[in-house]
N, C-alpha and C positions, 0 to 999 in steps of 0.2 A: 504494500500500500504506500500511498506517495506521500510525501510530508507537502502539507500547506504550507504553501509559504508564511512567513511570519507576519505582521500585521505591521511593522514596524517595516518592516523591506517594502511596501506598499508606497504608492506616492501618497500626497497629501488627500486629495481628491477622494482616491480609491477609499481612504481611510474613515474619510468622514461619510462615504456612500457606505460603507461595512458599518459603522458604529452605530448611524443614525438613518440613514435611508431606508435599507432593508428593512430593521423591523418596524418604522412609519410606516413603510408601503404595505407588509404585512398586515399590520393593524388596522390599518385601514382597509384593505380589502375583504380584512375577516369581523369586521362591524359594519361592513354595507350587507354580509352573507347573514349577519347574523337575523338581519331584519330581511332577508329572502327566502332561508330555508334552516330548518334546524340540523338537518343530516349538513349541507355543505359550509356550517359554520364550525360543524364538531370538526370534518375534517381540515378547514384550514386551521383552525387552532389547536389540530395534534398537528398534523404538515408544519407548523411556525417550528416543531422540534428541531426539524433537517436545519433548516440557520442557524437553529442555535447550536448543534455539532458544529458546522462550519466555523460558524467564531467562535467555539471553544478553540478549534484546534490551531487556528490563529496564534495561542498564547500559549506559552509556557508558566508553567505551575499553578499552585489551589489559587491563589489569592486571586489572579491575574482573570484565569475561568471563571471565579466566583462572581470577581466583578462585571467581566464584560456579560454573564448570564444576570445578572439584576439590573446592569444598564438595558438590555434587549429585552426583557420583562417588562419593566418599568416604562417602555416606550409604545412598547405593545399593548399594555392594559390600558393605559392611555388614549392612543387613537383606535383601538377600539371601538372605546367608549364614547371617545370624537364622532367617529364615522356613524354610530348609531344615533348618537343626538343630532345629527346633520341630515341623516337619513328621515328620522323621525318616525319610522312604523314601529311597528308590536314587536320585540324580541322574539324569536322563536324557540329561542336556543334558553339555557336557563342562566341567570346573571345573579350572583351573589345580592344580599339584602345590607345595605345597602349597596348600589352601584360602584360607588367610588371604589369599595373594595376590594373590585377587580383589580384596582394598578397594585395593590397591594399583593394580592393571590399572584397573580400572576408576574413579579416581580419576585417574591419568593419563590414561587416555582422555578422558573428558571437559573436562580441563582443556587437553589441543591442540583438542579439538574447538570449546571456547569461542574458544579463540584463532584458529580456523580462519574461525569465526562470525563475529567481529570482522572477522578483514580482508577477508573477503567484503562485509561491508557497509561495508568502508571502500572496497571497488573498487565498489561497485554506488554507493554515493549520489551519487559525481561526476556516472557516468550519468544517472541518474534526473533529476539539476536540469540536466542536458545537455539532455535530450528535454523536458524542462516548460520551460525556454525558447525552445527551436525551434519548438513548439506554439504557444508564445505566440506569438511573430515571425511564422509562420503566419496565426496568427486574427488578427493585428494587418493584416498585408497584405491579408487577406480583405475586412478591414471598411474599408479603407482602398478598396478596388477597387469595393467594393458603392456606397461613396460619390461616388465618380467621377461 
């Protein structure tokens, strides 16, 4: 699997489209779904998960994941909440009582979610150079036998 590039090697631009566009655009597109149907708001706001992998893996270590998952949270419960008060029909989908604390829920969510992110890939990378060395020991005996 490929490494992301880091978030930091990004131009300015790109940066601020990753920090802040994507889950505005997000949120917004899943508070207009929310007042259209309730199945295609459930799946854009599981779908919002996929971004938030992505900019996890942006970042190196817990704090960094943590953060940028309660920054993408916290933008997303927001316009949301935007796009539905703009939109202005019947929610379909079900919203927390009171409303506002959706930025909240879903600000927390995301932010264990990144940290979830993180220690998954802190238990998978050992793997990963576990089996890329065994491969190599492998092909190294291989070529060592072929030689014989």
């Amino acid at each position: 699997m490929m490494r992301a590039p880091r978030l930091e090697s990004r131009s300015p631009q790109s940066q601020l489209l990753r920090l802040f566009g994507v889950p505005i655009a997000w949120g917004l597109a899943t508070g207009v779904l929310l007042d259209v149907s309730e199945i295609a708001y459930g799946i854009a706001f599981l779908g919002s998960l996929v971004p938030g992998v992505v900019a996890c893996r942006e970042h190196v270590g817990r704090l960094a994941c943590t953060l940028r998952g309660l920054l993408f949270g916290t933008l997303l419960g927001i316009f949301i909440l935007f796009a539905h008060t703009v939109v202005g029909g019947e929610a379909k989908g079900e919203l927390p009582d009171p409303e506002i604390s959706m930025i909240l829920l879903t600000a927390a969510m995301f932010g264990v979610f990144g940290l979830v992110v993180v220690r998954m890939r802190e238990f998978i990378e050992p793997l990963r150079s576990w089996r890329a060395s065994r491969a190599e020991k492998h092909a190294e005996e291989g070529a060592v036998e072929q030689s014989d």
